[in-house]
N, C-alpha and C positions, 0 to 999 in steps of 0.2 A: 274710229268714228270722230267726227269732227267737232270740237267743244264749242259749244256757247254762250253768252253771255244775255243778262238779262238788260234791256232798252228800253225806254218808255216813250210812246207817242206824246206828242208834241200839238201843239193847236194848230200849226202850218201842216201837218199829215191830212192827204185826202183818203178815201176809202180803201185806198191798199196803200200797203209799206211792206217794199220787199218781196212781191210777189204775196205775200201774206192778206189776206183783209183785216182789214184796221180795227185792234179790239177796242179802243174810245179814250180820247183824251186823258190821259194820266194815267192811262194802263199798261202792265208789262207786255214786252214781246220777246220772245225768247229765239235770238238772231246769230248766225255764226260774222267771224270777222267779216267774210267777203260778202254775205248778205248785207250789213248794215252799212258796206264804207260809204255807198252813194246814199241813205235817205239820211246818215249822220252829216254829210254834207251839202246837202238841200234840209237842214234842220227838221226832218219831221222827226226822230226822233232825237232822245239823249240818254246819257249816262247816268244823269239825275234824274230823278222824279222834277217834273216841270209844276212850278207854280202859277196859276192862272193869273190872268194879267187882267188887272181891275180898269175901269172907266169911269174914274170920281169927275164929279165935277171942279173946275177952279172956286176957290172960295172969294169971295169980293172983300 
């Protein structure tokens, strides 16, 4: 059987990643090496748990 590792979506993942459907921004996905080379490479997911990326405004 083929091992897997666990991935986490990414805010660039649209509805599927990997033939999978996409469980939701900062959720694991449980992907073997050759499922994940290309969405690790089109960034939808990562290795890390991804942190949301804030829109402050500039301060004057």
């Amino acid at each position: 059987m083929t091992e897997t590792s666990k991935y986490y979506i990414t805010e660039t993942a649209g509805e599927w990643v990997a033939g999978k459907r996409s469980p939701g921004f900062r959720k694991p996905v449980e992907l073997t090496e050759a499922q994940a080379r290309t969405p690790l490479l089109n960034g939808e997911i990562s290795k890390e748990k991804p942190v949301a990326k804030t829109t402050t405004k500039p301060t004057k």
